[in-house]
N, C-alpha and C positions, 0 to 999 in steps of 0.2 A: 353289457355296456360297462365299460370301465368307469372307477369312479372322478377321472378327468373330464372325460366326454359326458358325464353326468351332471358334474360340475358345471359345464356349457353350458347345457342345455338349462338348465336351471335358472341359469344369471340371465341367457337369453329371451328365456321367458319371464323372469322378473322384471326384464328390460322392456318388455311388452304391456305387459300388464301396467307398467308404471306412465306410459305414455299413453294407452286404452283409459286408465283413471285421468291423466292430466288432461284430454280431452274432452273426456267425459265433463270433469270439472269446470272448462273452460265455455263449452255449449251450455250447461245449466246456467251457469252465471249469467251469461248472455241473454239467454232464452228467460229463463225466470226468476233470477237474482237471488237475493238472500234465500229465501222458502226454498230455494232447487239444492244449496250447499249443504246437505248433510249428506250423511254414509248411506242412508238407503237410498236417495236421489240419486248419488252420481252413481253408486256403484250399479242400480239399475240401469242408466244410460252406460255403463261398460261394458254389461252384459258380462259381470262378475257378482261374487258375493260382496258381504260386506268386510268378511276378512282378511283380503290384501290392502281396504281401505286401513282398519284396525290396528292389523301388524305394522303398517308406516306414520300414522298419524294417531298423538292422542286423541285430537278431538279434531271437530269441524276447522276452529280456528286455526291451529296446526296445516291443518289441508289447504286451507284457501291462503295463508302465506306462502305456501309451498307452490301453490299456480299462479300468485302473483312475480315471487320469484325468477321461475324457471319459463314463466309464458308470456306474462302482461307487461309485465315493466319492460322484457325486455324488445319487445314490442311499440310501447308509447315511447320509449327512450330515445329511440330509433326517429321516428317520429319528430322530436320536438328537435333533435339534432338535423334533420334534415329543411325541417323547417326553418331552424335558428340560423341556418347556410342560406337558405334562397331567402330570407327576410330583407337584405339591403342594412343590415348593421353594419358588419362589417365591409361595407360598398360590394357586396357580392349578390351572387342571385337576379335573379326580376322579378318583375311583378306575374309573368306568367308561370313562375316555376314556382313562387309565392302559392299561387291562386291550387297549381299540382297538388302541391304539397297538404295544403288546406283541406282541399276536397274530401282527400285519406280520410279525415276525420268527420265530414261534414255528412259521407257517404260512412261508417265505419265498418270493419269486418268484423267476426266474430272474437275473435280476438281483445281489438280495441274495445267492444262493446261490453266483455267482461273485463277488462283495464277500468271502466268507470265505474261500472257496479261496484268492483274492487277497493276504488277511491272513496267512493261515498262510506263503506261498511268501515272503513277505517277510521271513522269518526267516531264510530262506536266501539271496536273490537280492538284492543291494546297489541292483539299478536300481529293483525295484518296491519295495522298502524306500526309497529315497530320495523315490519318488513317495507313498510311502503316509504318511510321515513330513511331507515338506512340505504335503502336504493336509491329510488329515485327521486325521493327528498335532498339526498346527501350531494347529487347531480344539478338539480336546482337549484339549491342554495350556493353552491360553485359558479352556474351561470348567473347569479343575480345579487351574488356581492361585490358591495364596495370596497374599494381598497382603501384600505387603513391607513396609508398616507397623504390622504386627503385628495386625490388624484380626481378630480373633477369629472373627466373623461369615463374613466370606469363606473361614476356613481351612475352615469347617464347611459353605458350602456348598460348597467346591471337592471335600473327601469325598461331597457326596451326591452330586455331579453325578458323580464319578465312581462310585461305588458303582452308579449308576441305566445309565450308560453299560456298565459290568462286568454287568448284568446284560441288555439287551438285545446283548452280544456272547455272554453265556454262552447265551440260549435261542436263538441264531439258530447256534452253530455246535453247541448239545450237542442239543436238538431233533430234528436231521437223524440221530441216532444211536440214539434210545433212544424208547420210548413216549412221551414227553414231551408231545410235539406230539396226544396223546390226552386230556390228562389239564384239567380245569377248574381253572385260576389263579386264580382271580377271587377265592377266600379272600388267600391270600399277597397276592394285587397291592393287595386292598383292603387291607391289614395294610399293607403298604408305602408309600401314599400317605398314610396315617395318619402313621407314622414319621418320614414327609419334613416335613412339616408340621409336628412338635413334636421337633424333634431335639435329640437327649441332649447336656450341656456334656462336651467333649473333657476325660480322662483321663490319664494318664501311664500307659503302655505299658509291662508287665514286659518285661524286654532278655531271654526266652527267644527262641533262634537257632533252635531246629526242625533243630538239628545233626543230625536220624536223613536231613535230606533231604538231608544231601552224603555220604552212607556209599555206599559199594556196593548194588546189589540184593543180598540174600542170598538168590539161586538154591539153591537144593540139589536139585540132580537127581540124585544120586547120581554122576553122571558128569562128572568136572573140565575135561574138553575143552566140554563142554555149555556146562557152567557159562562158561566164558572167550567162548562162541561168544556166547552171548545177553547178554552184557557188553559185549562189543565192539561188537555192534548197534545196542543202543540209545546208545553213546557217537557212533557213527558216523551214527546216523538225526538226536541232538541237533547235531551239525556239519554236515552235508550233507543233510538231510532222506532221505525213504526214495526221492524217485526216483532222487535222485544216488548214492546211498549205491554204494561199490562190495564186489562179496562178495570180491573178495581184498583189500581192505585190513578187513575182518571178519577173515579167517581168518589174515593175519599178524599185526595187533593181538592175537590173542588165543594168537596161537603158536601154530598151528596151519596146516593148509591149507585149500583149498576140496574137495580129496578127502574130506577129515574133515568138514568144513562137509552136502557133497550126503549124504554116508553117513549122516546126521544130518537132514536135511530136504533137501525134494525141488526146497525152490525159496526164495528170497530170502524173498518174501512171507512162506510158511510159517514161516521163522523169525523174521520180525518178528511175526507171530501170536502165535506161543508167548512171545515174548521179552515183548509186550504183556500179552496174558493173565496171565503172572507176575507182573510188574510191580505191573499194577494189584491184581491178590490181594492182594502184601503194600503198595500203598503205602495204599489207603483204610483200611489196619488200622491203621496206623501212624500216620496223620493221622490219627486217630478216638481215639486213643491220647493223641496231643500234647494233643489238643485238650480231650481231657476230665481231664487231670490241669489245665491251664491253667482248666476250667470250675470243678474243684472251687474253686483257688484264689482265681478273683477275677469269675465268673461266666461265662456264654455270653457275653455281649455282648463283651467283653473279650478272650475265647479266641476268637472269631470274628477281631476284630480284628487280632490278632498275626499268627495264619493267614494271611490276608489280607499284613502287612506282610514277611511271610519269603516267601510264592514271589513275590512282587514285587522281590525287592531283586536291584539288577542284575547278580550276581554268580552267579546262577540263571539266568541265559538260558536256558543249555544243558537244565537240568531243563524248565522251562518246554516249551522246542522239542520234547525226547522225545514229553510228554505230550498236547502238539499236536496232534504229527505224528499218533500214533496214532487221533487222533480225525478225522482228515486221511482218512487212508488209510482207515479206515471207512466213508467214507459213499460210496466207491469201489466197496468189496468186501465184497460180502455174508459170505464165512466171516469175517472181523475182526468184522465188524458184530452179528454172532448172537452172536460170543465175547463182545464188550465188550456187549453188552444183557444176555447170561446175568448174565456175573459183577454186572451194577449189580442184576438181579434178585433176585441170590444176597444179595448184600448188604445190599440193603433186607430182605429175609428175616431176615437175622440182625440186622442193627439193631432191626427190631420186636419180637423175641424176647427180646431183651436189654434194651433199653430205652436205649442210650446214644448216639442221636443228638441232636445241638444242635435240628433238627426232628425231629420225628416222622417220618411215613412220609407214602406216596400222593404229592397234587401239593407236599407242603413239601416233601418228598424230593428232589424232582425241581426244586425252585425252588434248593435248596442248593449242587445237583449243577449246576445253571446258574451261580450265583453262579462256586463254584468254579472252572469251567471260565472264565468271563470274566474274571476278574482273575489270569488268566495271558495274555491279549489284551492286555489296557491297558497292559501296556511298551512293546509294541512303540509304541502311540501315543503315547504319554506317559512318557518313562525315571523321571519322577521319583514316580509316581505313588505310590512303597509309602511315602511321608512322609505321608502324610495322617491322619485322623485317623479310620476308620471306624467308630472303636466309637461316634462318634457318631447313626450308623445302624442299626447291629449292636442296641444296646443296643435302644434300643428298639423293633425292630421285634421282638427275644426276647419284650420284658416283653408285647407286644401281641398275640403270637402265643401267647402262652400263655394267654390271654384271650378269643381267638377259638374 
């Protein structure tokens, strides 16, 4: 063989190998997220060593930039551009190519499904945070700024574009967790392409901070070592996310041991479980709370908005990241998973009894519960994003929806 035709065959199979790894990469992420991205994980799903992972990549982080890259982003990119067309901003689209479009995600492929995992880990990981920022951050922030000379118009679509993006992150990663992915949209998305199309003039924003979301949990287990342990958890899951998290820096931060920690729960997981389950009990009461004293005063559309501009504001990270994480770890582990669909169960239960949600129940529930979840996404893409003006969405998609 000549050393041309050697040459070939070499790059050709380098060529191979590189796409056998990138897929390999792309199914772990998917399949089992953080725990599946190292060198012996994928390269066992290649059905290689671990040394064409080594030769190309320093480390893990390296690697999983390198699939967000060349596979995810360019994938969700895709995605939000098609979406941001049939949304009805710019008078294009309907509400049926809306609802198409939507699905992509609501259903997501393997792909999209490692595009979130992707998004989450970058809250913790500087490399695929730099990769995921200068892509598809740098794309974002393009569709969701305002123009610098005051152009009114622009401020308002650069909210919807974001509002529309916040809501194809919240059903692609809240979806994967809860019945969602069961339930017929096609009321809400039609109500929402409506919205986009005749959007409300921007407001002046009451300056309420949502100050109950920088307090402590108020755990009350009766037991104060408990109490300090599921504290320090979630402080530690918001910095280091839950793979990194370590249980003896849990059980010193809280003054305590890990003797006291195991004596207590039987394993890490376990008590990120309970520390979530708590959590979430008191915080959807609490935000349900902000929000309807904010509704009485200056309506839904309004108290949507604010909502919106408080777990946005970049001094929240670390909130944000908690609440992530947990949805992170979820769609990992079945016990989190049955916990967190219980309690959104329980809770749509008591909302409908009572009667104090901004929607109703069923798929508005679950469109809400999407919003939510994605406009704690769009920092990471966009740091500036909680300036905007969303009651000009908020508003009227209220006045529309309660018309439907």
């Amino acid at each position: 063989m000549s050393d041309a035709v050697s040459a070939v065959a070499t790059s050709s199979r380098v060529s191979r190998n590189n796409q056998r790894l990138l897929d390999a990469a792309v199914t772990a992420a998917a399949d089992e997220g953080w725990t599946g991205l190292t060198f012996v994980g994928v390269a066992e799903r290649a059905g290689l060593s671990r040394r064409p992972l080594q030769d190309r990549y320093p480390d893990a982080s390296h690697m999983m930039a390198a699939v967000w890259r060349e596979r995810c982003e360019p994938a969700l990119s895709a995605v939000f551009e098609r979406t941001l067309a049939a949304s009805g901003i710019y008078q294009t689209g309907s509400d049926q190519e809306l609802t198409h479009e939507l699905d992509s995600v609501i259903h997501p492929d393997e792909t999209l499904r490692a595009a979130a995992e992707l998004l989450m880990i970058a809250q913790f990981d500087k490399l695929v945070r730099e990769a995921v920022v200068s892509t598809l951050g740098a794309k974002v922030a393009a569709w969701c700024a305002s123009s610098d000379a005051g152009d009114s118009d622009s401020g308002v679509r650069a909210a919807q574009n974001a509002y529309v993006i916040s809501l194809a992150l919240g059903l692609l990663i809240f979806g994967r967790r809860s019945a969602a992915s069961s339930l017929d949209f096609s009321e809400p998305f039609a109500v929402l392409h409506r919205a986009l199309r005749s959007p409300s003039s921007p407001v002046k924003l009451p300056l309420d901070d949502f100050s109950h979301l920088d307090r402590p949990v108020p755990f009350d287990t009766g037991d104060a070592t408990t109490d300090a342990l599921l504290q320090s958890t979630l402080d530690a899951v918001g910095s280091d996310g839950f793979d990194r998290m370590s249980v003896d820096r849990i059980a010193v931060a809280a003054g305590s041991s890990q003797g006291a920690l195991f004596a207590r729960y039987p394993s890490k997981l376990s008590l990120f479980i309970d520390a979530t389950r708590r959590q979430n009990a008191v915080a959807v009461r609490a935000n349900a709370a902000a929000m309807g004293g904010l509704e009485a005063l200056y309506g839904g559309g309004v108290a949507e908005a604010v909502a919106i501009r408080e777990f946005q504001r970049p001094f929240r990270a670390h909130l944000r990241a908690i609440t992530l994480e947990g949805i992170r770890v979820a769609w990992h582990d079945e016990d989190l998973r049955q916990a967190v669909i219980q309690e959104l169960a329980d809770y749509e239960l008591e909302v409908a009894a009572n009667g104090t949600a901004v929607y109703g129940s069923g798929s508005w529930f679950h469109f809400a519960f999407a919003i939510g979840a994605g406009v704690l996404i769009l920092p990471i893409l966009h740091r500036e994003c909680w300036q905007l003006p969303y009651d000009v969405v908020t508003a009227p998609i209220l006045a529309m929806s309660a018309d439907a």
